[in-house]
ChimeraX commands (.cxc) that place a marker at each C-alpha (Angstrom):
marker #1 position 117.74,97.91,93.36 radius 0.5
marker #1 position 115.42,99.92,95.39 radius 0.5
marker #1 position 116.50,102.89,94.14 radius 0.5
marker #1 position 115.95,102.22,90.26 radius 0.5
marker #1 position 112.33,101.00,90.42 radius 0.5
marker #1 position 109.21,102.24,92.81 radius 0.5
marker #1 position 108.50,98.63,94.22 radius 0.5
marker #1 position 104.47,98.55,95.91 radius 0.5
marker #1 position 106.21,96.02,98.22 radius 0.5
marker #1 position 109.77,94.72,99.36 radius 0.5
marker #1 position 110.20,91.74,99.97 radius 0.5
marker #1 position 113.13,91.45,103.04 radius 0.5
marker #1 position 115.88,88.41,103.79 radius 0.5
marker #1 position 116.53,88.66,107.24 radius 0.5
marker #1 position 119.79,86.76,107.08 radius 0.5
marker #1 position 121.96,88.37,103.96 radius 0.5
marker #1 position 125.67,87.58,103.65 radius 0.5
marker #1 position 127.33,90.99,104.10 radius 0.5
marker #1 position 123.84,92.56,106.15 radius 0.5
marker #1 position 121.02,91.95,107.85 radius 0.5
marker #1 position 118.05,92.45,107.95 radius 0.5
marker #1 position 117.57,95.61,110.43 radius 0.5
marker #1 position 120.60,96.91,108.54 radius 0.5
marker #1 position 118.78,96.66,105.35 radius 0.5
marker #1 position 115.90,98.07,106.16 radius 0.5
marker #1 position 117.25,101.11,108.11 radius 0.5
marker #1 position 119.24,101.47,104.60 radius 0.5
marker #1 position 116.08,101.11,102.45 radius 0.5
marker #1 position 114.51,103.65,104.89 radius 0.5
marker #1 position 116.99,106.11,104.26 radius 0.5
marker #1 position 116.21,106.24,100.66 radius 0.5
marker #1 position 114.20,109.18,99.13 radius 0.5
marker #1 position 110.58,108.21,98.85 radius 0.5
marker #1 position 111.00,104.51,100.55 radius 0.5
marker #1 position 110.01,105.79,103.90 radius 0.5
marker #1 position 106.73,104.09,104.07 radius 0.5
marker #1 position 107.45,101.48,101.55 radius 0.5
marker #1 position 106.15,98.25,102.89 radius 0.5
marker #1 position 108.77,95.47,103.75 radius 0.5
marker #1 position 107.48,91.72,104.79 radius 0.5
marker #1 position 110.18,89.42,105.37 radius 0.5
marker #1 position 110.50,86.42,102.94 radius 0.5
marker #1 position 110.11,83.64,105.01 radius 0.5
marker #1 position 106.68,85.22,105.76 radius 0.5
marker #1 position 105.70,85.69,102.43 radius 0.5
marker #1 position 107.02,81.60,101.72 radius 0.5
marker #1 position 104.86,80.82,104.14 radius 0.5
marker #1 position 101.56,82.44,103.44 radius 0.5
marker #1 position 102.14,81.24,99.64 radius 0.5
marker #1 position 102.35,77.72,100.91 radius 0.5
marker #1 position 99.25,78.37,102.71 radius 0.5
marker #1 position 97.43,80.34,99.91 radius 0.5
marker #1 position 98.63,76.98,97.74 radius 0.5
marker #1 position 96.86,74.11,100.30 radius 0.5
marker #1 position 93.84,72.58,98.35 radius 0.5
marker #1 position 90.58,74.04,99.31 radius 0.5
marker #1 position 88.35,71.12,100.96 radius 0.5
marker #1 position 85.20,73.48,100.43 radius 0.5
marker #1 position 86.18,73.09,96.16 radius 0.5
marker #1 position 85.93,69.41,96.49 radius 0.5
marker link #1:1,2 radius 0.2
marker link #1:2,3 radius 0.2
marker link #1:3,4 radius 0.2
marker link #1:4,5 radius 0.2
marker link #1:5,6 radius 0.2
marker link #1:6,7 radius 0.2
marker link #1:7,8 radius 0.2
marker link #1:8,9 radius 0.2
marker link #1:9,10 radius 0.2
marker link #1:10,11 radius 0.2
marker link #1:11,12 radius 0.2
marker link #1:12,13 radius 0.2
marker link #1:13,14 radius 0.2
marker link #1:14,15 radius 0.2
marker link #1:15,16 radius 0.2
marker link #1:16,17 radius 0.2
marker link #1:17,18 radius 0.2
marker link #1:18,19 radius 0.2
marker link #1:19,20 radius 0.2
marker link #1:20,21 radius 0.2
marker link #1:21,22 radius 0.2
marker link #1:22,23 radius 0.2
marker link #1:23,24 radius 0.2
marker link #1:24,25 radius 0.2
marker link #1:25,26 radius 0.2
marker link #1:26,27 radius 0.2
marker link #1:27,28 radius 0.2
marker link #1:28,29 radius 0.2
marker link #1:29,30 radius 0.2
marker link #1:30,31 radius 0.2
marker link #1:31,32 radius 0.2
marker link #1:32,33 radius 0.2
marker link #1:33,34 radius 0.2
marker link #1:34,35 radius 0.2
marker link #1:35,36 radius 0.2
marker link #1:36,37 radius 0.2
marker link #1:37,38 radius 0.2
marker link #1:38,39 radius 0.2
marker link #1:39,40 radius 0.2
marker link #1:40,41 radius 0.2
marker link #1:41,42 radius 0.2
marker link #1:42,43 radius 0.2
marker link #1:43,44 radius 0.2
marker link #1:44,45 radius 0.2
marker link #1:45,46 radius 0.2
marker link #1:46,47 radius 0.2
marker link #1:47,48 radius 0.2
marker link #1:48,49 radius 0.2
marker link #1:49,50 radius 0.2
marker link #1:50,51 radius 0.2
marker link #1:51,52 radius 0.2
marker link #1:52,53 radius 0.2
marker link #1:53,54 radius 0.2
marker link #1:54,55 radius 0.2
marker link #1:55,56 radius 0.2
marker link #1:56,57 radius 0.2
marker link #1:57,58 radius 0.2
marker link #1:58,59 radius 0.2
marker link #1:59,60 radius 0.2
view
């Protein structure tokens, strides 16, 4: 997948199956024109939606 689309951002599960996630990474790293590609791990990125998602007490 990251070689068919220019993704801004990748989103990374550390804990894959048949990789992981420094395995991954190194691979996406390898590819043509993803050396600088950002990659935040997904339980990050859970995480800071959940927080993004808490109700405001200042709109109250």
């Amino acid at each position: 997948m990251a070689t068919d689309v220019d993704y801004a951002l990748i989103l990374m599960d550390l804990q894959m199956p048949e990789t992981d996630g420094p395995q991954a990474t190194r691979a996406i790293r390898a590819l043509p024109g993803r050396e600088e590609t950002p990659l935040v791990p997904g339980e990050f990125f859970a995480t800071l939606l959940k927080w993004l998602e808490r109700e405001d007490p200042r709109r109250t």
